[in-house]
N, CA, C and O atoms as a GROMACS GRO file, in nm:
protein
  336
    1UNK      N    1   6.602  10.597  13.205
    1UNK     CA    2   6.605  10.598  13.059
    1UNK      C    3   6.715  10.501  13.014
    1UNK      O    4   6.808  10.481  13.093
    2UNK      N    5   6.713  10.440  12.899
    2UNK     CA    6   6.782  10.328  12.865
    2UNK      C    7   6.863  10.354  12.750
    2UNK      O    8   6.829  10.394  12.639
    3UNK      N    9   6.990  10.321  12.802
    3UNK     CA   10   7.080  10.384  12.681
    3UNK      C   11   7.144  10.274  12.566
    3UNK      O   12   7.226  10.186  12.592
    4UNK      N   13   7.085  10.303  12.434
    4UNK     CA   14   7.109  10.231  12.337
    4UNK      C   15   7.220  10.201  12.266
    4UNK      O   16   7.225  10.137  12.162
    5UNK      N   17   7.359  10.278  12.361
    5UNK     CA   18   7.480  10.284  12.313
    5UNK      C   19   7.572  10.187  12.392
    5UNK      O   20   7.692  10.164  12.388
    6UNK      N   21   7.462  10.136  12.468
    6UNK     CA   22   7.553  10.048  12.609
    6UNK      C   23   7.567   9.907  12.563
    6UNK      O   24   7.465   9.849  12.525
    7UNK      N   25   7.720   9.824  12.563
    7UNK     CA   26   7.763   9.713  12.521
    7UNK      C   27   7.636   9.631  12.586
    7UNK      O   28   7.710   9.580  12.670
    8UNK      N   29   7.562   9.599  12.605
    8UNK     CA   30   7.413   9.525  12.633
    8UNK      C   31   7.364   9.484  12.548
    8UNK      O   32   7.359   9.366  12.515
    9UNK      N   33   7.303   9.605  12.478
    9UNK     CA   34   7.278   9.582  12.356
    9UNK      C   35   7.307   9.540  12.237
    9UNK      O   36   7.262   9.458  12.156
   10UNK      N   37   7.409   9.628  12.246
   10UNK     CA   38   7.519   9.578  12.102
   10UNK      C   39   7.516   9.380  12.113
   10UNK      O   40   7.491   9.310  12.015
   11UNK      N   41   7.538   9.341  12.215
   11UNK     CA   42   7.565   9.201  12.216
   11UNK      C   43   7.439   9.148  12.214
   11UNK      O   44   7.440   9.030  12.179
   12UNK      N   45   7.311   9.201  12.243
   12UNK     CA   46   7.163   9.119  12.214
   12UNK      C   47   7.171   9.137  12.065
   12UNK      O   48   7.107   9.047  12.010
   13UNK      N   49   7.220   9.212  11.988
   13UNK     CA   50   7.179   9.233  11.835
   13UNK      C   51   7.260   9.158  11.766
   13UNK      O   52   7.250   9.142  11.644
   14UNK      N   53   7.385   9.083  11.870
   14UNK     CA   54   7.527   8.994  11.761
   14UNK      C   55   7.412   8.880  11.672
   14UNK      O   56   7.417   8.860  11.550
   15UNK      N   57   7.299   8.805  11.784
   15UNK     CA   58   7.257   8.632  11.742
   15UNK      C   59   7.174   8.690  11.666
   15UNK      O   60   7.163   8.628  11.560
   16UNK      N   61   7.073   8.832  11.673
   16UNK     CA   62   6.953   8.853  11.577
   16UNK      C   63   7.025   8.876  11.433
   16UNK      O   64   6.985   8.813  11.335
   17UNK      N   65   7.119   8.956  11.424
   17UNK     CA   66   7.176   8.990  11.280
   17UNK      C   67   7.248   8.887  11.243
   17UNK      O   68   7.273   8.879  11.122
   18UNK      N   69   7.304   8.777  11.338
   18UNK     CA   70   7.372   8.633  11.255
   18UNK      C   71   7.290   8.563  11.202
   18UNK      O   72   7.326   8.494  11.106
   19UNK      N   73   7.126   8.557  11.259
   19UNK     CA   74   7.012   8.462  11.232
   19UNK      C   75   6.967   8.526  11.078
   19UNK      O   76   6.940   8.450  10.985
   20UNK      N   77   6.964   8.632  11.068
   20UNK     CA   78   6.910   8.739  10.992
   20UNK      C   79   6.985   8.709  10.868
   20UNK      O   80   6.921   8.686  10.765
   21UNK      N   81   7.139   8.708  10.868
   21UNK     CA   82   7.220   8.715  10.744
   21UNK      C   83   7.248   8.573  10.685
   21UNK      O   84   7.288   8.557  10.570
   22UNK      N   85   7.223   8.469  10.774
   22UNK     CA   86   7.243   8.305  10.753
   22UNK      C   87   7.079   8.290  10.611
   22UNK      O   88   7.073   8.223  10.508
   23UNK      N   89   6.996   8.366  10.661
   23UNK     CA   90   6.844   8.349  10.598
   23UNK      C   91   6.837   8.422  10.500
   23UNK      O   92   6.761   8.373  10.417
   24UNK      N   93   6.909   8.582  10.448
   24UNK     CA   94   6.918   8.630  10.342
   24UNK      C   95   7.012   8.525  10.279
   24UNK      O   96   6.976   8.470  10.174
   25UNK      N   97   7.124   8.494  10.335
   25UNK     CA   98   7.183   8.433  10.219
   25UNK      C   99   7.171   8.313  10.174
   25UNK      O  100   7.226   8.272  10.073
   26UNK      N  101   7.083   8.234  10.260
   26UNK     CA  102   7.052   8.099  10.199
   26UNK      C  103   6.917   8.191  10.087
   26UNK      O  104   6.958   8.227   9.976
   27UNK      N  105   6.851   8.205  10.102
   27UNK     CA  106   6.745   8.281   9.993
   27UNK      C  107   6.857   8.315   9.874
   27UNK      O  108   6.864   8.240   9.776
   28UNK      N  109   6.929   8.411   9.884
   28UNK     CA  110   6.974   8.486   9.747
   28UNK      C  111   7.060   8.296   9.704
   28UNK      O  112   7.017   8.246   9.600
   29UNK      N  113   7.130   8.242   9.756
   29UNK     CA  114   7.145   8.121   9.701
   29UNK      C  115   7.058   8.061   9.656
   29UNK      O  116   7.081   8.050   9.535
   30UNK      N  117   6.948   8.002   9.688
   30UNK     CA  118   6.855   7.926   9.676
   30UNK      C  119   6.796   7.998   9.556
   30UNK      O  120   6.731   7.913   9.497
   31UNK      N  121   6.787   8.109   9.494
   31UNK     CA  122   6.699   8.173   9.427
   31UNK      C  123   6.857   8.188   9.290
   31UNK      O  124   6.849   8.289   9.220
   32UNK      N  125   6.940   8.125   9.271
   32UNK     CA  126   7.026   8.127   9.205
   32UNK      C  127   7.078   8.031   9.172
   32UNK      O  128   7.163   8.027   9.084
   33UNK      N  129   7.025   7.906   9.256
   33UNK     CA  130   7.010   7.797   9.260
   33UNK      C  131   6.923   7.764   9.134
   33UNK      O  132   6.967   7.704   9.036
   34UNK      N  133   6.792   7.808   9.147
   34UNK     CA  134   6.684   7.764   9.084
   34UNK      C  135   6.694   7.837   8.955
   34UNK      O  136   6.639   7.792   8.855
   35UNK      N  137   6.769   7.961   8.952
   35UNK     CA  138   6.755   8.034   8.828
   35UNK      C  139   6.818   7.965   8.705
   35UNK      O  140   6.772   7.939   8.594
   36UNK      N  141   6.992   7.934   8.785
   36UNK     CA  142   7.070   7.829   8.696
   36UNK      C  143   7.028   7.658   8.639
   36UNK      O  144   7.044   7.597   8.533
   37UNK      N  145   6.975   7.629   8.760
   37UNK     CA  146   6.969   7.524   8.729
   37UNK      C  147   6.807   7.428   8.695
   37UNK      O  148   6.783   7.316   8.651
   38UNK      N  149   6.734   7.530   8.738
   38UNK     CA  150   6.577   7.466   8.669
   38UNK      C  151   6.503   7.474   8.540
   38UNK      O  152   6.495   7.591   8.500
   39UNK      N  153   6.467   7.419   8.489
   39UNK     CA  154   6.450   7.426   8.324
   39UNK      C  155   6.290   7.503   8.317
   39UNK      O  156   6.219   7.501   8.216
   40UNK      N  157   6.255   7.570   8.445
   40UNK     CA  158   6.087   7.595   8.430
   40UNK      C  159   6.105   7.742   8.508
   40UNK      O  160   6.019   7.824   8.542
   41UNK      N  161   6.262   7.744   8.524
   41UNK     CA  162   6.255   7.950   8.544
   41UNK      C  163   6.337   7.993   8.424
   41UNK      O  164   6.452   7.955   8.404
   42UNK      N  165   6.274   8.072   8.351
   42UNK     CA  166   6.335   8.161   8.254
   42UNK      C  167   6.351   8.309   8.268
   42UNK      O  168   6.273   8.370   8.341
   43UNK      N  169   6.454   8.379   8.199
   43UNK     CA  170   6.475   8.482   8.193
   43UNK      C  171   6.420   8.551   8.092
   43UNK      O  172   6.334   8.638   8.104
   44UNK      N  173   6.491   8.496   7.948
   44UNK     CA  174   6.441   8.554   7.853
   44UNK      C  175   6.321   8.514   7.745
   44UNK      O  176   6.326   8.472   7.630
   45UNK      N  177   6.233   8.539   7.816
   45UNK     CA  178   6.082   8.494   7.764
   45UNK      C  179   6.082   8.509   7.603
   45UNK      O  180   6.015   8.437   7.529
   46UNK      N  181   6.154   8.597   7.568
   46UNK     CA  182   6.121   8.624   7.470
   46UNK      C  183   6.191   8.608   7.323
   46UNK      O  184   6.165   8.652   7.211
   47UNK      N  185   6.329   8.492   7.399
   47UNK     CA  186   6.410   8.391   7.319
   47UNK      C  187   6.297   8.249   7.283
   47UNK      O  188   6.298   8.175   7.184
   48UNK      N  189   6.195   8.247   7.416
   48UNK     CA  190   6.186   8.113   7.413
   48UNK      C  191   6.016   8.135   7.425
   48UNK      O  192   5.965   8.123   7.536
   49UNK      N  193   5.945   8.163   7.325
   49UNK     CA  194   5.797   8.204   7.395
   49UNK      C  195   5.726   8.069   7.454
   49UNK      O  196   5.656   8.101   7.550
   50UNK      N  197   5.723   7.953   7.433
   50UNK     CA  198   5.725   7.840   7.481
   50UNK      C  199   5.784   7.737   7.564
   50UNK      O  200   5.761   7.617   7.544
   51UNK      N  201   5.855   7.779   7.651
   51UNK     CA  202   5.943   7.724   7.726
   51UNK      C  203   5.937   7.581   7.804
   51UNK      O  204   6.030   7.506   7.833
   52UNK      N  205   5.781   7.568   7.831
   52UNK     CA  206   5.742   7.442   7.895
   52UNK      C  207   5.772   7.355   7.812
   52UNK      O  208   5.769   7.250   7.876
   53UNK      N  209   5.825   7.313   7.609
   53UNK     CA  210   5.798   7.249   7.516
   53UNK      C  211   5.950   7.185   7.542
   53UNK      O  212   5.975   7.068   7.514
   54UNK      N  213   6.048   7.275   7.597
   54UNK     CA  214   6.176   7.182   7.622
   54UNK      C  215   6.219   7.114   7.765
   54UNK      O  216   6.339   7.092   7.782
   55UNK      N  217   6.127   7.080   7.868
   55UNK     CA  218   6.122   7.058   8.019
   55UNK      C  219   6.172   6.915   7.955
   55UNK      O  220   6.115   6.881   7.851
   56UNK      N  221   6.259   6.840   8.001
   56UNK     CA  222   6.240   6.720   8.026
   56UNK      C  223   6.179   6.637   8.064
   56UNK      O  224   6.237   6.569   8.149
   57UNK      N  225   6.063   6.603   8.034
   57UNK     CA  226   5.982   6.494   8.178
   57UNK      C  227   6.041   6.354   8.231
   57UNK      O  228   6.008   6.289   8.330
   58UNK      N  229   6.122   6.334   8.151
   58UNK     CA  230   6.220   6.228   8.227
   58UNK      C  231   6.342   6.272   8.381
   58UNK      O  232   6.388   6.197   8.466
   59UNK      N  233   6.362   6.428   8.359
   59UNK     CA  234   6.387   6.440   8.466
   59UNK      C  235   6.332   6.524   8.580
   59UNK      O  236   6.280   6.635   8.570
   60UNK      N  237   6.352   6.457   8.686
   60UNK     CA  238   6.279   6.560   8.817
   60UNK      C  239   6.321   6.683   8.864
   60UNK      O  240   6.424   6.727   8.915
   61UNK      N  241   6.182   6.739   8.824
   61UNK     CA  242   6.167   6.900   8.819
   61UNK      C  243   6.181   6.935   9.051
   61UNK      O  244   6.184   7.050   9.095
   62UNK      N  245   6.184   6.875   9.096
   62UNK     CA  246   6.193   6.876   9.226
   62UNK      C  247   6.309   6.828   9.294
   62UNK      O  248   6.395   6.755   9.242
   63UNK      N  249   6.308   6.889   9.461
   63UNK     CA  250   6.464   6.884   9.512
   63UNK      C  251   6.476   6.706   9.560
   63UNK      O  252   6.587   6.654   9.569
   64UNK      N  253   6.361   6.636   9.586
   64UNK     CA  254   6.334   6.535   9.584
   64UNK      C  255   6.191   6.442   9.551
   64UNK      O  256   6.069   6.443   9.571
   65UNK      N  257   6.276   6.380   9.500
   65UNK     CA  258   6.160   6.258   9.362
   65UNK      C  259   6.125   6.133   9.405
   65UNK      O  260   6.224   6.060   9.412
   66UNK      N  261   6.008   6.071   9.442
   66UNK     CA  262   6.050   5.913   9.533
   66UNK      C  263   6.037   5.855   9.392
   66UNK      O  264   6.055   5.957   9.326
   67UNK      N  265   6.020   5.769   9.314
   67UNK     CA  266   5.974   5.641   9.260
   67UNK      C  267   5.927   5.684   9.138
   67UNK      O  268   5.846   5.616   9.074
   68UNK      N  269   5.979   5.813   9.089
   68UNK     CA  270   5.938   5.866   8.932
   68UNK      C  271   5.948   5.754   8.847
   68UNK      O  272   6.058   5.700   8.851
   69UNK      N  273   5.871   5.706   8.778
   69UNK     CA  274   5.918   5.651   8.658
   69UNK      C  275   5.754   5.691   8.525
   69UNK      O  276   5.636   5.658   8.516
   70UNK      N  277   5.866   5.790   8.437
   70UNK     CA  278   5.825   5.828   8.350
   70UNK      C  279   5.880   5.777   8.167
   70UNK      O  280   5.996   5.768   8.126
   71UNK      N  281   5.732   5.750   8.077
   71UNK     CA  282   5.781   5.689   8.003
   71UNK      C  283   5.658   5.741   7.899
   71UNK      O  284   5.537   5.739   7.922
   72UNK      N  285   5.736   5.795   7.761
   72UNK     CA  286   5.615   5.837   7.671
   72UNK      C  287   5.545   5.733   7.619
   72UNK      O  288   5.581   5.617   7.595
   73UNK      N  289   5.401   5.811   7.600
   73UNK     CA  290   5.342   5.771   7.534
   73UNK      C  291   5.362   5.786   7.393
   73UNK      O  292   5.364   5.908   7.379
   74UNK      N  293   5.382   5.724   7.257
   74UNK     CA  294   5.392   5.695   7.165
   74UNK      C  295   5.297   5.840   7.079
   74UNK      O  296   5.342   5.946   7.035
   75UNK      N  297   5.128   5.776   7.081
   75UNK     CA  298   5.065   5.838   7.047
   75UNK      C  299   5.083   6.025   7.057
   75UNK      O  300   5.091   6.111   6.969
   76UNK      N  301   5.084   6.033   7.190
   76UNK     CA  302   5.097   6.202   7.228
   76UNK      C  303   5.227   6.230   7.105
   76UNK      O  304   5.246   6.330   7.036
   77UNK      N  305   5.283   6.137   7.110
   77UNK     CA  306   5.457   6.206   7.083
   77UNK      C  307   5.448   6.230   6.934
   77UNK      O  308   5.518   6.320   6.890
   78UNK      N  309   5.376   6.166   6.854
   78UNK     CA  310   5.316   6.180   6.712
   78UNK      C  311   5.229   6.259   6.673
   78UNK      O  312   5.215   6.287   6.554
   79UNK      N  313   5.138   6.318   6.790
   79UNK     CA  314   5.049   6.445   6.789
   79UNK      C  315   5.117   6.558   6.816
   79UNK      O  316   5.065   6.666   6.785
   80UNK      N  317   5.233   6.554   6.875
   80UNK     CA  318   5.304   6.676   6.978
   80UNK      C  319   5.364   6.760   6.800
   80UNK      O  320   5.353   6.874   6.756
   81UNK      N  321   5.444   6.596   6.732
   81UNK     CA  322   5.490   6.610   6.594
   81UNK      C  323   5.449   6.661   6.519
   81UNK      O  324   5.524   6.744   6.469
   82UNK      N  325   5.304   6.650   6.458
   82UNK     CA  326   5.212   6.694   6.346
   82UNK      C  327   5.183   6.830   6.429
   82UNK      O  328   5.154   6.922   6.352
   83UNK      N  329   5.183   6.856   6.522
   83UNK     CA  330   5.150   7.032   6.557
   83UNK      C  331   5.262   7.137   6.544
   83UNK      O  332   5.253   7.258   6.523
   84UNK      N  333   5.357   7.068   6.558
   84UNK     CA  334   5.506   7.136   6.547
   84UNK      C  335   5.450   7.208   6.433
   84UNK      O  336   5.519   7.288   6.370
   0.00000   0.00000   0.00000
């Protein structure tokens, strides 16, 4: 019978629970990351019922962008106006 109290073990579980806590905490970062700093996660829906209407499209909504180049169209931007 195999005893689960024996320094053996304890030391197979040091690399699984270091692997384990390196990956929760890049997540809870990463997810606090995106909360602060992305213009397309909101909290309070219900400050902003439209939220997609203030995104920047000049800047990149991604962690990397090759060769964006974004530039309005005139027309849209005079229709976007008269619907306001």
């Amino acid at each position: 019978i195999l005893r689960l109290s024996s320094p053996f073990y304890v030391f197979q579980l040091i690399p699984l629970v270091g692997v384990l806590s390196f990956a929760a905490a890049g997540a809870f970062s990463f997810s606090l990351y995106s909360l602060f700093t992305k213009s397309d996660v909101i909290i309070n829906k219900s400050g902003n019922p439209e939220p997609w209407e203030t995104v920047d499209p000049s800047k990149p909504q991604k962690l990397l962008t090759i060769n964006q180049k974004w530039k309005p169209i005139e027309e849209l931007e005079s229709v976007k106006k008269l619907t306001k």
